[in-house]
LOMI-540090 format. One line per 8 residues: number of its first residue (from 1); their letters; for each residue x, y, z of C-alpha. Coordinates in pm, 1 decimal, m for minus. Each point is the difference from the previous one (the first is absolute). Last residue first. Layout:
# residues N
NUM> A> X/Y/Z ~ ...
END
This chain:
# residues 455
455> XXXXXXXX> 2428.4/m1943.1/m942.7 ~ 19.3/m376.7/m25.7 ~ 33.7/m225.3/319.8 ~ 283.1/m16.3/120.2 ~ 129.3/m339.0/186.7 ~ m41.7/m326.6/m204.4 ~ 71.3/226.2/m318.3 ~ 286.2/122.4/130.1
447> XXXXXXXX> 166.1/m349.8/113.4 ~ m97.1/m113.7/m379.7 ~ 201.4/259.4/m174.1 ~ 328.8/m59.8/217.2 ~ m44.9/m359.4/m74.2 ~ m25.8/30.8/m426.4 ~ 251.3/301.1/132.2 ~ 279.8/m221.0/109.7
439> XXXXXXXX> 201.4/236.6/93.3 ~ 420.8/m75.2/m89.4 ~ 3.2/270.2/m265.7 ~ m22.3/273.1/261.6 ~ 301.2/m37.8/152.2 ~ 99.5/m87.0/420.2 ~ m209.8/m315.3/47.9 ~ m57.5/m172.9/387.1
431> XXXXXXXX> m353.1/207.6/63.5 ~ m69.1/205.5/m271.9 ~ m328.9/m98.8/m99.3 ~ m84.5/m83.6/412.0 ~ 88.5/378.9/79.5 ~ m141.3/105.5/m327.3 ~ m324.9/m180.3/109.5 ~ m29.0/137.2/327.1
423> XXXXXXXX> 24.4/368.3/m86.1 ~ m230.5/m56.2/m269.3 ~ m240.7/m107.2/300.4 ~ 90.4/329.7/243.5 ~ m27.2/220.5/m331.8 ~ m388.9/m129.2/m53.7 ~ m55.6/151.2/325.5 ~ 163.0/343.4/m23.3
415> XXXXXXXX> m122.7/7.6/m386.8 ~ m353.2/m3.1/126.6 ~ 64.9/249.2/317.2 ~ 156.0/231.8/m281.8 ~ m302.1/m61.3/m233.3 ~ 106.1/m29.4/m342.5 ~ 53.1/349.3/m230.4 ~ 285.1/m154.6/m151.4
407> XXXXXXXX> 336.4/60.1/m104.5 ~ 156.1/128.0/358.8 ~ m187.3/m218.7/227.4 ~ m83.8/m319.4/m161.5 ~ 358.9/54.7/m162.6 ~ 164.9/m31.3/332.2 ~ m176.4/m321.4/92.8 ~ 119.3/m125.8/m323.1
399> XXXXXXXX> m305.8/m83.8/m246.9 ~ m139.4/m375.6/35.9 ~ m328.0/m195.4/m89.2 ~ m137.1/201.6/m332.7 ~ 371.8/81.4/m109.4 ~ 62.7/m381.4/9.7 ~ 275.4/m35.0/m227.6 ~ 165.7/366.4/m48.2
391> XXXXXXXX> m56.8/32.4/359.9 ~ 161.6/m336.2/134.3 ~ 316.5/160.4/m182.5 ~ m20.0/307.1/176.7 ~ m1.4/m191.3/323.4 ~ 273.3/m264.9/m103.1 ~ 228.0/331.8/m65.1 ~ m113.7/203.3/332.4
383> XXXXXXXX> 51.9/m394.3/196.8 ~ 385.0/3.5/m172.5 ~ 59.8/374.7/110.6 ~ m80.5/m91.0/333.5 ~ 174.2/m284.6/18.7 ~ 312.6/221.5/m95.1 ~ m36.5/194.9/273.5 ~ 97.4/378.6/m13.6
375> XXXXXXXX> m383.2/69.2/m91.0 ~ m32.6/m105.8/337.4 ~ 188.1/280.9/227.5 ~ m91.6/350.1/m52.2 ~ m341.1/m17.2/m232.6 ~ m98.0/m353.4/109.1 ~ m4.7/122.8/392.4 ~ m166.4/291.1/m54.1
367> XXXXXXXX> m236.2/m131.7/m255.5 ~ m162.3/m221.8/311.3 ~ m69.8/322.3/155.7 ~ m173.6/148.8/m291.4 ~ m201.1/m357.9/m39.7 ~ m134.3/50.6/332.9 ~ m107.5/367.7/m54.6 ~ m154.3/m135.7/m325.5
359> XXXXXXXX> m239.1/m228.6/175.7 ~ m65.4/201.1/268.3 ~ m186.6/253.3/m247.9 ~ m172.8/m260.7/m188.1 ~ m157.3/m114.7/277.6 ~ m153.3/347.2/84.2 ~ m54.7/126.1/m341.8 ~ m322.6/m190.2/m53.3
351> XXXXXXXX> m161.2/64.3/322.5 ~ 143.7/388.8/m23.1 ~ m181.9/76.2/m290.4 ~ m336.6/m156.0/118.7 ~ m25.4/131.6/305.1 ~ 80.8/353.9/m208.4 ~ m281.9/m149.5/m262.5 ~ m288.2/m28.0/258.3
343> XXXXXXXX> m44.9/315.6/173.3 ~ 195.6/177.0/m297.7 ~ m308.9/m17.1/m213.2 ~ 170.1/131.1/m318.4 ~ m238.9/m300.5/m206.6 ~ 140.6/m286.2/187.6 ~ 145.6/m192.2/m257.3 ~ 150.8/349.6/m153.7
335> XXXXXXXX> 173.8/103.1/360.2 ~ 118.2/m313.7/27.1 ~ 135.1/36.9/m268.8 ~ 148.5/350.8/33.9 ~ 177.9/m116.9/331.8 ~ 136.9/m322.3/m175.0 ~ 185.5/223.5/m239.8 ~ 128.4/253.8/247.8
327> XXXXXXXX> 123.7/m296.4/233.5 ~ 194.4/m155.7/m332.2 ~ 183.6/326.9/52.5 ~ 96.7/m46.9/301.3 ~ 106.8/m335.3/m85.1 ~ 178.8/109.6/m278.5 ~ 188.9/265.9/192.9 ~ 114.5/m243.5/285.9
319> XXXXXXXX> 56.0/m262.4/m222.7 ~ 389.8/22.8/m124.1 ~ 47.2/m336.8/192.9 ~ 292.3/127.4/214.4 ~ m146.2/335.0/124.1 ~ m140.7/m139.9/350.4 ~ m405.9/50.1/30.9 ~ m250.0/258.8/109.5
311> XXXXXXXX> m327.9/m145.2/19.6 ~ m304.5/214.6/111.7 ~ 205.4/356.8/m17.8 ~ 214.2/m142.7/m200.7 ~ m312.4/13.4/m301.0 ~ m317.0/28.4/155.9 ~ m188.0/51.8/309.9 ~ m375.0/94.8/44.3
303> XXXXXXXX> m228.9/272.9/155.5 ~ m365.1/33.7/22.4 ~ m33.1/m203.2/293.7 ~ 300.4/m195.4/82.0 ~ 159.7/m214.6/m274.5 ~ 355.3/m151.1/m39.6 ~ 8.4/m293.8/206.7 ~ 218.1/m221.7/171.7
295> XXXXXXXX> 308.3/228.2/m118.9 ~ 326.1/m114.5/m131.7 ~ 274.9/201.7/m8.5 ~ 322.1/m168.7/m126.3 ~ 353.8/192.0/20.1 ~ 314.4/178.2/m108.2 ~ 194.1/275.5/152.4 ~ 178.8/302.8/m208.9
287> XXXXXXXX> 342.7/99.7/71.6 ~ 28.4/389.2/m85.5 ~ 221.1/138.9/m241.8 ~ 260.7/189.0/201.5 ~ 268.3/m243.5/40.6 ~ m7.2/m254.5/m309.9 ~ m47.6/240.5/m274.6 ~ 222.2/193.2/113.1
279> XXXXXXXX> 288.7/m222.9/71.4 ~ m99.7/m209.2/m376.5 ~ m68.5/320.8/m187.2 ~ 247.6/m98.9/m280.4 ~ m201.2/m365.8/m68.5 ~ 129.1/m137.1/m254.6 ~ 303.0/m136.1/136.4 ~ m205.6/m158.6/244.5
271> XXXXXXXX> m214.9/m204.6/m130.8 ~ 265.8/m289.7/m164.2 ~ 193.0/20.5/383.7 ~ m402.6/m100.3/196.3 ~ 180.4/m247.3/200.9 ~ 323.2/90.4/138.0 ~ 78.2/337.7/m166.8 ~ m377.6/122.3/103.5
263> XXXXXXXX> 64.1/m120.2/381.2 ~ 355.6/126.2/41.0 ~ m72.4/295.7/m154.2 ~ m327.8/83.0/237.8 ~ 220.7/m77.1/300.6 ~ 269.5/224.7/m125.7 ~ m258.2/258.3/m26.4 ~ m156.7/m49.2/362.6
255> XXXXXXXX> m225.4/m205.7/176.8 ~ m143.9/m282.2/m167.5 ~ m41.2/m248.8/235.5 ~ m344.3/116.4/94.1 ~ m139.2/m3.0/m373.4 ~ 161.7/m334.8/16.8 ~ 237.5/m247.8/m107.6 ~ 165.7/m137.2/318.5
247> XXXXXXXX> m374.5/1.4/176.7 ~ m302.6/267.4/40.3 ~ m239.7/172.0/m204.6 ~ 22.6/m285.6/m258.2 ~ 35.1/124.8/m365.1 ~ m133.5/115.4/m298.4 ~ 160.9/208.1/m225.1 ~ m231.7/205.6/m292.9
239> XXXXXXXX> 175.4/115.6/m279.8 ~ m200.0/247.1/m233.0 ~ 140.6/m14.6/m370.6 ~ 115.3/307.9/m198.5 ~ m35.3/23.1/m373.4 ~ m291.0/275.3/9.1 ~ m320.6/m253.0/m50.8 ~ 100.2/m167.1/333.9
231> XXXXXXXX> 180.8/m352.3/50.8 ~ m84.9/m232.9/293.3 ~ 332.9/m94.0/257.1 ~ m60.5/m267.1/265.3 ~ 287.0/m51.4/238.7 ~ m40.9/m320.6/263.9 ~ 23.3/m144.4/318.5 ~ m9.1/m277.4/246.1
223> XXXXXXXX> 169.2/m235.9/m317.2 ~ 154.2/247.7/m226.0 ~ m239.8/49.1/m370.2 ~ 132.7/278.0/m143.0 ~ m326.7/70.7/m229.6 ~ m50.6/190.5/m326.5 ~ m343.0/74.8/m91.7 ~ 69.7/m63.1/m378.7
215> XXXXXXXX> m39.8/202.6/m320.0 ~ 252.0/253.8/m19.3 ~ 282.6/m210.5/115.0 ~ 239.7/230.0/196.5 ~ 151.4/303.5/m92.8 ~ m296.3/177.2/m156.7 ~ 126.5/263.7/m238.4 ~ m27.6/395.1/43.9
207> XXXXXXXX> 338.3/27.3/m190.2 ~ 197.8/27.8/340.9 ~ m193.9/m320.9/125.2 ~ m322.5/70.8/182.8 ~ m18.8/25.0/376.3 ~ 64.7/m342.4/252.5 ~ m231.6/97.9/285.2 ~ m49.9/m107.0/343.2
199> XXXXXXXX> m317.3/m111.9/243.9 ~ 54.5/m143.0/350.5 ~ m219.6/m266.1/108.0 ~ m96.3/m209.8/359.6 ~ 9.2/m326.5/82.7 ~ m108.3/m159.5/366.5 ~ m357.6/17.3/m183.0 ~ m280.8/207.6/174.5
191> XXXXXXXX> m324.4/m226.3/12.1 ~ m284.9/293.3/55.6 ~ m279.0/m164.6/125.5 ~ m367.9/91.8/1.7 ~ m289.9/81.1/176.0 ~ m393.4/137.5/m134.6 ~ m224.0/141.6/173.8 ~ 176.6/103.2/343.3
183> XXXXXXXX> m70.2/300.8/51.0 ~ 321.7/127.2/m57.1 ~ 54.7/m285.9/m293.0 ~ m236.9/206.0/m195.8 ~ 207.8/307.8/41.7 ~ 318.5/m149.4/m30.5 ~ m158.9/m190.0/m340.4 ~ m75.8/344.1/m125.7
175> XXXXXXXX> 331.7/176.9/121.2 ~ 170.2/m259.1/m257.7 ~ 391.1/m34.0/74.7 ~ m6.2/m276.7/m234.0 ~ m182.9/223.5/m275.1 ~ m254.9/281.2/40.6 ~ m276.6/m201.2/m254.8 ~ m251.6/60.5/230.1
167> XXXXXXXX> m309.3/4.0/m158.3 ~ m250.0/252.2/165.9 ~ m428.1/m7.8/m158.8 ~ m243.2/266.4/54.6 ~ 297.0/248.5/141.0 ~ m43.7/304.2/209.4 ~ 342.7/234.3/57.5 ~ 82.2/113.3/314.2
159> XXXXXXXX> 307.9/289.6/24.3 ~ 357.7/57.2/143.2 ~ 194.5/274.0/m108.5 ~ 413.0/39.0/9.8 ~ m121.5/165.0/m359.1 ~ 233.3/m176.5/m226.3 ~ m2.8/m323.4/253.3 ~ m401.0/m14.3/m60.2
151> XXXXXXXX> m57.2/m271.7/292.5 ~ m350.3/m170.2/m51.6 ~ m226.4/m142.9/269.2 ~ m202.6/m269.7/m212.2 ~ m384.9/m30.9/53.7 ~ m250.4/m305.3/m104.6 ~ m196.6/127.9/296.7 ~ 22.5/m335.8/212.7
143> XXXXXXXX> 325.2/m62.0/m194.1 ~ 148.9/294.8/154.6 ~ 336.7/m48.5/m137.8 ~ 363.6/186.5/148.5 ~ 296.3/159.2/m114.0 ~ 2.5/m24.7/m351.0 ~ 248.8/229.9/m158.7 ~ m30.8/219.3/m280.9
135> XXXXXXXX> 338.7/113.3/m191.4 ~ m166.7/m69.2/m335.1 ~ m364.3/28.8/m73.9 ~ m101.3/m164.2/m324.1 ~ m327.3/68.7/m143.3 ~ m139.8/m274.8/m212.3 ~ m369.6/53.8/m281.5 ~ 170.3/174.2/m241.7
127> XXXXXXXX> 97.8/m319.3/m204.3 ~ 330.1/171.5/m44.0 ~ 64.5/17.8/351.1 ~ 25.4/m370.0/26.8 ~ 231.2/m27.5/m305.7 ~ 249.1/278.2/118.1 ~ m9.4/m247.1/364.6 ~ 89.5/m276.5/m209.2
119> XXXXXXXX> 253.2/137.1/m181.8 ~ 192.0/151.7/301.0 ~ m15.6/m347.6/162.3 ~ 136.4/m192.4/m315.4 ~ 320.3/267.2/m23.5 ~ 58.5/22.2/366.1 ~ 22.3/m384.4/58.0 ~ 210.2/m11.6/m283.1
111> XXXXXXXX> m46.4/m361.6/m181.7 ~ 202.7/m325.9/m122.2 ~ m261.6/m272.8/m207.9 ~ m41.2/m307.2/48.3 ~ 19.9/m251.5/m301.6 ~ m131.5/m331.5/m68.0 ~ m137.2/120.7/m353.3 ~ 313.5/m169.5/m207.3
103> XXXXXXXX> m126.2/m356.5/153.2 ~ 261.8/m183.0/241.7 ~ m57.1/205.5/299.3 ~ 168.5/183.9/273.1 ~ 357.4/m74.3/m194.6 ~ 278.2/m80.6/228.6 ~ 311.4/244.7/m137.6 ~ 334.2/m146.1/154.0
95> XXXXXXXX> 293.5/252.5/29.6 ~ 364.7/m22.2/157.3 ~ 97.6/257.2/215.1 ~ 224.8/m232.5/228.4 ~ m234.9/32.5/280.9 ~ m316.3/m98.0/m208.0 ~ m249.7/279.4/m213.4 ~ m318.8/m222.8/m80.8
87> XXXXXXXX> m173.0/190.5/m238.8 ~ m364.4/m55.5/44.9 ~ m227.2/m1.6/m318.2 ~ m125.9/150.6/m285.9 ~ m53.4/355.6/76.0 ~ m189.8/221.7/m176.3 ~ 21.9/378.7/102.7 ~ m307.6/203.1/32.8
79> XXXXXXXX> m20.9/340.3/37.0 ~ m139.2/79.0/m398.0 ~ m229.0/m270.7/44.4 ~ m227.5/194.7/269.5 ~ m154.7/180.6/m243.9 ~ m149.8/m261.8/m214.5 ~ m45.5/m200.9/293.6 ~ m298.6/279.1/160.2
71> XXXXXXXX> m259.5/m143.2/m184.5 ~ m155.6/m20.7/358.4 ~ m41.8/m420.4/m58.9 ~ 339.5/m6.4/m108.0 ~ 113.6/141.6/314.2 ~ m156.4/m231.4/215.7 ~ 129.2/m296.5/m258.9 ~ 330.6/135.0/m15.0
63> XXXXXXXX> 0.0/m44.3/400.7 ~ m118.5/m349.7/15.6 ~ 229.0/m74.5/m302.3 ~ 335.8/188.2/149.5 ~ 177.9/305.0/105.1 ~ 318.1/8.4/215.4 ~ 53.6/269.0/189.1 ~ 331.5/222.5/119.2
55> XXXXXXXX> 62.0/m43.8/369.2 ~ m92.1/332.6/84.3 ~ 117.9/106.9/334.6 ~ 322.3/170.4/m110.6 ~ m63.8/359.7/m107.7 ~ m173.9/262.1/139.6 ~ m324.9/130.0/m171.4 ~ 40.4/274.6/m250.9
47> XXXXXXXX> m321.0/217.9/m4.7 ~ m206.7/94.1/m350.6 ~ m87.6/m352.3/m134.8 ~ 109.3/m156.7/328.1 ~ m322.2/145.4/168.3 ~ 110.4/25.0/381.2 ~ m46.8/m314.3/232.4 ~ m341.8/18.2/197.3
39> XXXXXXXX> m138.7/m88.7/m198.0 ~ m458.1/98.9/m49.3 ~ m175.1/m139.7/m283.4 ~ m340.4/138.2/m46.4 ~ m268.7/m164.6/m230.8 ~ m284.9/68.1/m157.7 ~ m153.5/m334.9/m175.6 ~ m119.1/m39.2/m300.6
31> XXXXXXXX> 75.3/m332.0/m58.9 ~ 302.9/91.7/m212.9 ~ 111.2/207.7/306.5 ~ 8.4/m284.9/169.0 ~ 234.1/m185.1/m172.6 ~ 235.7/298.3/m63.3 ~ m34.0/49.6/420.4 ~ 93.3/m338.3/33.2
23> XXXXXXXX> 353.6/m4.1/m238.3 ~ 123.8/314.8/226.9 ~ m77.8/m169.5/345.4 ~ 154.8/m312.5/m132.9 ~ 317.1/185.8/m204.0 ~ 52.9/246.4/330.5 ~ m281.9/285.2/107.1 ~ m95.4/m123.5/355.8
15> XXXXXXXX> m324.2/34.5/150.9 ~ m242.0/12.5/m258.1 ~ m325.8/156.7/41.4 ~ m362.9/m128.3/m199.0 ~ m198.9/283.0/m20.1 ~ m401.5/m111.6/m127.3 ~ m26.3/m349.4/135.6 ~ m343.3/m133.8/m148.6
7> XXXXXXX> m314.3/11.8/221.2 ~ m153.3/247.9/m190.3 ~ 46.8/m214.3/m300.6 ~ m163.3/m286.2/156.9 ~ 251.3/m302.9/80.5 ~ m13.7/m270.9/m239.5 ~ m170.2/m346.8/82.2
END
């Protein structure tokens, strides 16, 4: 049954103006909503934001597909940078690339945070229906009232603004879920890792060249840590260290200059000749932490969570984005089943993000570990090759966990599951071999049958 007209939402406010707040408001607007965005971050399109908390973003099907359905990919191509797979970068500099995928589209795609953002929000204002309001602050929700206390940090004013329907799309630190969590309708954890990130920067060669593989998110894969490095439309790529907080080799142990040296000529030596800013860099860009949030619900009233403000997630899966934005795509269908009656299509939304949500904040973590220590196994290697090769015969039965999630628009909590079986079966496939040629696949294709069924 739809909601009567009168009864529909009328101002719809965002709290929190990043890609998911940002992507919703061009949603709603199509619906005909008014809506008001309030960050409290300054607009990036006119302001320069400080440097070193972006860890650069990696854009794939579930997010192509929100975009796609905006018409917004046309635009959006020209920041985009393909990349085929992970280079592995050892101690001895040597270089492995490990495809993603085996077909020509298995691609994901390098992007600026600040370049996709700005777009976004210039395509929500251009519907005419989204006013953005930067340097606003929630401080507190009256969800009796459906009333935000607002902080104008321009004016050093504070003011109450109505709302018919709040989502809070305010990110991990989310002063929504606070709010609700204050009395006590929803709870949730916040599972800090012991690891924590620093970001650098190798610039563009002296000819405006990239000096790295173009196309690859390159990887120095060392046991408890790691380097990622993603390359930007100007030639430069954005390196990201991870590493424990504490131990030999540590954000902690890290202390000085010669420290630093000692550390980057040791295990990171092919890096750091490219990167000139290395002491800088290091020292006064801040070191970020990483973690889970997971809420038991994300509805209270006429509010609701989305985005990292539901389900913020570690950066090693290259979801966080995607997921957010698959959260603006099941918003507006729910919000088409149920005719815009939010009473029934928020419960909706969140019951069929909910599962899905864990599910990809467990596979994150598990990425960790692949990302800075398996992928230097050579069993690991052999199970990627007998997985890809399962694909090509029994497409309908098995894709690689990994593909499910990049390459496909599959349920995360579906491909989580299905992942714990093929899991199994490349463990008992490669059990006692060490090459590819020695499966026996007429086997190999019968175990899968007996334990997937088809997609």
């Amino acid at each position: 049954m739809s909601q009567p007209a009168n009864n529909r939402p009328k101002h719809i406010v965002i709290m929190g103006a990043g890609l998911v707040g940002s992507m919703h408001a061009i949603y709603l607007a199509r619906r005909g909503y008014q809506v008001s965005v309030y960050e409290q971050l300054p607009d990036i399109r006119k302001e320069a934001i400080s440097a070193g908390r972006s860890i650069n973003l990696a854009l794939a099907n579930r997010g192509i597909d929100a975009l796609d359905r905006l018409g917004l990919m046309n635009q959006v191509k020209p920041l985009l940078i393909p990349m085929q797979g992970r280079m592995l970068h050892d101690e001895q500099g040597q270089l492995k690339l490990q495809s993603y995928g085996q077909k020509p589209e298995e691609v994901i795609y390098s992007v600026s945070r600040a370049g996709l953002v700005s777009l976004l929000r210039d395509a929500a204002e251009a519907t005419g229906q989204v006013e953005f309001f930067f340097k606003h602050e929630c401080l507190s929700i009256n969800f009796d009232l459906n009333q935000c206390e607002i902080s104008n940090k321009l004016k050093q004013t504070t003011t109450t603004i109505d709302y018919d329907y709040l989502i809070g799309a305010d990110g991990g630190g989310s002063q929504v879920r606070t709010s609700m969590q204050a009395i006590k309708e929803t709870t949730f954890s916040a599972e800090l890792l012991d690891h924590s990130y620093k970001e650098l920067n190798i610039p563009a060669g002296p000819n405006g060249e990239f000096l790295m593989e173009k196309e690859a998110l390159h990887i120095w894969p060392r046991g408890d840590y790691m380097m990622i490095g993603l390359p930007n439309p100007d030639a430069s790529f954005t390196l990201t260290l991870f590493m424990p907080n504490e131990g030999p080799v540590s954000f902690a142990s890290i202390t000085d200059v010669e420290t630093l040296h000692t550390v980057f000529d040791q295990y990171f030596a092919d890096a750091k000749g490219l990167i000139p800013d290395l002491e800088t860099d290091f020292f006064n860009n801040p070191t970020g932490y990483l973690g889970t949030i997971r809420c038991d619900d994300w509805q209270y009233k006429n509010a609701v969570l989305t985005g990292d403000a539901a389900h913020a997630i570690v950066p090693f899966h290259g979801q966080g984005m995607n997921a957010g934005f698959e959260d603006c795509v099941a918003m507006d269908q729910a919000l088409d089943t149920y005719k815009d009656n939010w009473q029934q299509a928020m419960p909706a939304f969140v019951e069929s993000r909910m599962n899905n949500s864990n599910a990809i904040a467990d596979m994150a973590l598990e990425n960790y570990v692949e990302m800075r220590s398996t992928v230097n196994d050579p069993k690991f290697h052999l199970k990627k090759a007998i997985a890809f090769e399962l694909e090509k015969r029994l497409s309908e039965y098995f894709i690689p966990r990994y593909s499910m999630v990049m390459f496909h628009l599959i349920p995360y909590a579906l491909a989580f599951a299905r992942g714990k079986i093929q899991a199994k079966i490349l463990t008992e496939l490669s059990e006692g071999i060490d090459d590819l040629a020695q499966v026996d696949f007429a086997r190999a294709e019968r175990l899968v049958k007996q334990k997937l069924p088809r997609f």
